[in-house]
C-alpha positions in Angstrom: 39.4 17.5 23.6 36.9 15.2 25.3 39.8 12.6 26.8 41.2 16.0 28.2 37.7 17.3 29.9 37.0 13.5 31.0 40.8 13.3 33.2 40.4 16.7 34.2 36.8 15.9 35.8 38.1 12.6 37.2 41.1 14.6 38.6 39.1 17.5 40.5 35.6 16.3 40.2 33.9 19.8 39.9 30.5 20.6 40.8 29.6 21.7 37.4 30.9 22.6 34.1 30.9 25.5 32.0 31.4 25.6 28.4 32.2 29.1 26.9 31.1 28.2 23.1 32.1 26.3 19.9 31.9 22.5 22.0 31.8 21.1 18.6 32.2 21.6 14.8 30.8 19.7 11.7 34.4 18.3 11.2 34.5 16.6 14.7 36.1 13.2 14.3 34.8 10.2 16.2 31.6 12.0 17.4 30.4 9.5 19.0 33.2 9.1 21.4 33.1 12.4 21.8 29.4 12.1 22.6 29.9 9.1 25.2 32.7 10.7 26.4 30.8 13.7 27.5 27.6 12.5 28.5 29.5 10.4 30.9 30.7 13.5 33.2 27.9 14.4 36.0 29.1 17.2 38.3 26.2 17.8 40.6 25.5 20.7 39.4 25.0 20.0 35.5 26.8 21.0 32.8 25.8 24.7 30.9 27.3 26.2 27.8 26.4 29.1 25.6 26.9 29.5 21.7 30.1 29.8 19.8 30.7 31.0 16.2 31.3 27.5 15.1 27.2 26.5 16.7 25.9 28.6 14.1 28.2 27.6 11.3 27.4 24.0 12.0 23.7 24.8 12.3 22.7 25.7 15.4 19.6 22.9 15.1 22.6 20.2 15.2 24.6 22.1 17.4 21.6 21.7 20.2 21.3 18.3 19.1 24.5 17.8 20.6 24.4 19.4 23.6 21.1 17.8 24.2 22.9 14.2 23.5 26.2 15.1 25.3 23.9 16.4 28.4 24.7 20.1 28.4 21.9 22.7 28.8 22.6 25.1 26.0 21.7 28.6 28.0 20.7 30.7 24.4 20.1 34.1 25.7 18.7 32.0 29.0 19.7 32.5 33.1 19.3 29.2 34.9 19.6 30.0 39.1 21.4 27.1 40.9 22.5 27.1 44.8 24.5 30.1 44.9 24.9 30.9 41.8 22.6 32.5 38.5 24.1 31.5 35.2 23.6 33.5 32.0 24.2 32.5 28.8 24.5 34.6 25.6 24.3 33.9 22.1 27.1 34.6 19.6 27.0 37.9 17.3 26.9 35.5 14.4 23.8 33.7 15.7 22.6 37.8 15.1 23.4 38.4 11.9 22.1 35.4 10.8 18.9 35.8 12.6 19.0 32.6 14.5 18.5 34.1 17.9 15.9 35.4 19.6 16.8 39.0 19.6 17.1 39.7 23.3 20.1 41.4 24.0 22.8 40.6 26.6 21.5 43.8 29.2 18.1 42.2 28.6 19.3 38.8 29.6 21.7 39.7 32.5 19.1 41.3 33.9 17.5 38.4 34.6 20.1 36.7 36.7 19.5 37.0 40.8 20.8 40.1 42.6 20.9 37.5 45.6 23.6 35.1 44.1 27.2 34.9 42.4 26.4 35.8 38.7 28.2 34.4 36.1 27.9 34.9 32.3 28.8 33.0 29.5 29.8 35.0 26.5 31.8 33.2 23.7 33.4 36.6 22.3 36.0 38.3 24.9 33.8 41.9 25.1 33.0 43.3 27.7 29.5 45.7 27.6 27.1 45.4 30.6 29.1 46.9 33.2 28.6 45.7 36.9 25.6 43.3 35.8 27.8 39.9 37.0 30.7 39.2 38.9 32.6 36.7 36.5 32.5 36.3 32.7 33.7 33.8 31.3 34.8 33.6 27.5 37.0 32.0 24.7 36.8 32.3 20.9 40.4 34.1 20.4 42.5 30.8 21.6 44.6 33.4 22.4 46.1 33.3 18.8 47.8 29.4 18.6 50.4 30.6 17.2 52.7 33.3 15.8 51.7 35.8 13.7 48.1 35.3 14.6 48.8 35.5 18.2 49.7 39.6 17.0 46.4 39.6 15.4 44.0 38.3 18.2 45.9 40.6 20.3 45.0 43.8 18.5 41.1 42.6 17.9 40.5 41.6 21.2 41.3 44.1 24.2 40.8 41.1 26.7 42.7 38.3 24.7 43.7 35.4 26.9 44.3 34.9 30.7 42.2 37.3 33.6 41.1 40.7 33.8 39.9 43.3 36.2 37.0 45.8 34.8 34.8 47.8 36.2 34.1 45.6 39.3 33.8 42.4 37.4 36.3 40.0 36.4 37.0 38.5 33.0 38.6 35.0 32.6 39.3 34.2 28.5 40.4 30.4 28.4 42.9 29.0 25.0 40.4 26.6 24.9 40.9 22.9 24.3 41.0 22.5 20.3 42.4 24.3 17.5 40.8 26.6 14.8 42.5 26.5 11.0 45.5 24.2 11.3 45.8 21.8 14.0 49.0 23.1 16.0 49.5 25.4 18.5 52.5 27.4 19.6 53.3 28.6 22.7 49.5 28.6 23.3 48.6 25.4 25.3 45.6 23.8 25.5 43.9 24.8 28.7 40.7 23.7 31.0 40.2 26.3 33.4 39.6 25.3 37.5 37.5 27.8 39.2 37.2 27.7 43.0 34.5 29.7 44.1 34.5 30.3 47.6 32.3 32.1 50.5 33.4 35.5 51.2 34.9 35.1 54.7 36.7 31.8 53.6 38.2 33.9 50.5 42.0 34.2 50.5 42.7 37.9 51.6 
């Protein structure tokens, strides 16, 4: 996972990345590579991630360890306004139940972000609730099944499952992600970093 971020910056050299949730688990192998490897990449403008599942189940005090270590900034429930842009982050229903979060909910945060810029939100489960609040969310957590039969099941759990959709004046992009959940194999599902060019309105392909 981290060798395929690190050619993938070297390759396009983004202005910043986005992490969608679950950038680690307690099972990671060689997590110190991982962590060198990460905390190499420096896009201008930083590196910003929300909450997965898997932050919580690791224990989300670790889990901001790492980020911290790897040199993301770990939005929980958070907005962070860059050149351009406002970035929200969102914390993972699990992070709820458990009552590891700070209770604000995601109309509460996305409010926040600046009516003046592009708003993007980070939301590691593929809902969709606050409509016309952002212009882009971006999410993951369904990998968009691995492999068959589960690809069926994410399918019928998750209304926006994998790949780009249109709603209500906002668009949704749900990445495969880079690693695996249960077994390690996938199956017609790919690993996949996503390249997002975001562009001024009157230089914007028609």
């Amino acid at each position: 996972m981290a060798r395929q971020i690190e050619d993938v910056y070297h390759r396009y050299k983004p202005d910043i990345i986005l992490s969608t949730g679950d950038l680690l688990d307690r099972g990671i192998k060689d997590r110190k590579q991982v962590v060198r490897i990460l905390s190499s990449l420096n896009p201008p403008l930083g590196k910003f991630g929300c909450t997965g599942n898997h932050e919580f189940i690791s224990d989300i005090k670790y889990s901001e360890k790492f980020h911290r270590e790897t040199g993301f900034t770990l939005l929980r429930n958070e907005v962070v306004n860059l050149k351009g842009i406002s970035i929200a982050g969102v914390d993972d229903p699990l992070g709820v139940r458990l009552k590891r979060t700070n209770g604000k909910s995601e109309l509460d945060v996305v409010k926040q972000m600046s009516a003046l810029k592009y708003r993007i939100l980070l939301k590691h489960q593929p809902r969709f609730e606050t409509s016309n609040a952002f212009h882009l969310q971006l999410s993951g957590h369904t990998h968009g099944g691995q492999f068959f039969p589960f690809t069926l099941f994410t399918r019928l759990i998750f209304k926006y499952n994998l790949g780009k959709y249109f709603v209500q004046g906002s668009t949704i992009i749900v990445g495969a992600g880079t690693g695996t959940w249960g077994p390690y194999m996938r199956v017609g599902i790919p690993p996949e970093i996503i390249i997002i060019d975001l562009l001024p309105e009157k230089e914007a392909p028609k």
